[in-house]
N, C-alpha and C positions, 0 to 999 in steps of 0.2 A: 504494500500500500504506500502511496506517494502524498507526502501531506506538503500545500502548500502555506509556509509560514509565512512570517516577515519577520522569526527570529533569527539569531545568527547559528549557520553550521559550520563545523570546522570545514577546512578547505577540502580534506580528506573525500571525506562526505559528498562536497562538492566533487570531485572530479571524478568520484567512481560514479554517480549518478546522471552525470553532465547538467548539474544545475549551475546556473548564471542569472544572475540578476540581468532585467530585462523583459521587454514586453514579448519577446520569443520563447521564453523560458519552458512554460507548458508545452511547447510545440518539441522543442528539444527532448522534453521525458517523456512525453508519448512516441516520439521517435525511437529513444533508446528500449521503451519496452516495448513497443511492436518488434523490434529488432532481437530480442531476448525472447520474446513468445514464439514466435515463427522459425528459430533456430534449430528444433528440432528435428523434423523428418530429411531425410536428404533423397533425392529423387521422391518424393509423394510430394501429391497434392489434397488440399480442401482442410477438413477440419475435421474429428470425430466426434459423435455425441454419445453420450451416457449407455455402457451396454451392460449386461452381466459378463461380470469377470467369470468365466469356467474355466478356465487350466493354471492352479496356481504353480508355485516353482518344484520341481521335482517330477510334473506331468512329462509322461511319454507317450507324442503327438504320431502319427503315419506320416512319412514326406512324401506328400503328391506331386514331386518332378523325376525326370529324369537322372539325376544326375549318379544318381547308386548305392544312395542312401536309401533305406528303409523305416528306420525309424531315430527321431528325436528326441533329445531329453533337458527339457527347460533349466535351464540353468539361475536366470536372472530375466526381466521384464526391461524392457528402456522403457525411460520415462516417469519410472513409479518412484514417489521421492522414499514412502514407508511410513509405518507405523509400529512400534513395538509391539511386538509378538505376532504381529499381520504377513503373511504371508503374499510378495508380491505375486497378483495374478495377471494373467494377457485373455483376449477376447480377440475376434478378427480385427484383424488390420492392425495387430499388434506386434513389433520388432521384437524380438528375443534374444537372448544369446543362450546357444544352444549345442549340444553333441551329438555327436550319432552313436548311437549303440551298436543298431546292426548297419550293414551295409559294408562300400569295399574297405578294403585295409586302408584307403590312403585318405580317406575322410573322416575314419574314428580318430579315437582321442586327441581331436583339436575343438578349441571353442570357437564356432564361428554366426555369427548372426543370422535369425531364419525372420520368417514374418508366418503369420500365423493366418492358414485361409479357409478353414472351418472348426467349430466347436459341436458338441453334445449339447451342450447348455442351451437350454431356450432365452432369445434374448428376443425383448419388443424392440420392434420399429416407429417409426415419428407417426405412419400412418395406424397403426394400432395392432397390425401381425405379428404375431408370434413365429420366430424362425430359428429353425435347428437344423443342424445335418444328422449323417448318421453316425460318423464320425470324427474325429479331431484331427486335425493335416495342418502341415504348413510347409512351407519351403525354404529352400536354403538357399541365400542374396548375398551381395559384398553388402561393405557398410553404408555404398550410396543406396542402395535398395532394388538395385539391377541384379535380375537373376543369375543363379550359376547354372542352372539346368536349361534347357531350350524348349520343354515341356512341361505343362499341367496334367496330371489327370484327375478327372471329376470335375466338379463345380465346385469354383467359389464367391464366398460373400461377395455381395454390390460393397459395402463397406471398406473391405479390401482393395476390390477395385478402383473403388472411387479415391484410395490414398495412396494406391502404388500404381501407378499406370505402366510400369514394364512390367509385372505381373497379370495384367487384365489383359495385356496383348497378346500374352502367353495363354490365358486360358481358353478352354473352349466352353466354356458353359457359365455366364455370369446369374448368381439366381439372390 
């Protein structure tokens, strides 16, 4: 929260906020924090709204690419600041950092980032549907959000879609 005073702050203060006296000022920290909110995803676009979290850390997902991996195993959530004793969860269109358990030799035991493109979990939509898959999948991405695999199988979330757009082009079924 940004409080606008007309007390004094230390300069400190000042320059990690880029506040300045000045009839520009508010315009400068709304700048700085649209800049710090939008930092986040790297290749996605839009925004996400409010889902049920189903796969908290420890879940092991199907990987629905190519790439020869079979299965994933949550390691940490991006994004979740936490809460004592709360375990972070992900939902679709959720970055993860993640392992493969099974699959080839040369993909296990490294941590490398997946994004998450169906749950179990029923989660509402803005228009009032309830939507689940039948199972939990996600894939394995670089850190900009560009796929490693050059296929999807099955369908996944519009959610998804709508925040990775190299994964929506990959798949074949958006539902």
């Amino acid at each position: 929260m940004v409080y606008f005073a007309n007390h004094a702050m230390s300069s400190s203060f000042q320059d990690q906020f880029f506040i300045r006296s000045g009839p520009q000022s508010p315009l400068l920290i709304m700048y700085s924090l649209v800049n710090i909110l939008t930092e986040g995803r790297g290749g996605s676009a839009g925004n996400k709204f409010r889902m049920s979290l189903g796969l908290p850390v420890a879940a092991t997902v199907n990987c629905a690419d190519n790439t020869g991996a079979k299965n994933l195993y949550i390691i940490s959530v991006k994004g979740i600041k936490g809460r004592l004793n709360r375990l972070p969860s992900a939902c679709v269109g959720d970055m993860v950092m993640a392992t493969v358990k099974k699959g080839k030799p040369d993909l296990r035991k490294k941590v490398m980032p997946a994004v998450i493109v169906r749950q179990r979990k029923p989660w509402r939509r803005k228009d009032g549907v309830y939507m689940y898959f039948e199972d939990n999948a996600g894939v394995i991405v670089n850190p900009k959000g560009e796929m490693k695999g050059s296929a999807i199988t099955g369908p996944i979330g519009k959610e998804c879609a709508d925040l990775w757009p190299r994964i929506a082009s990959a798949a074949n079924a958006i539902v």
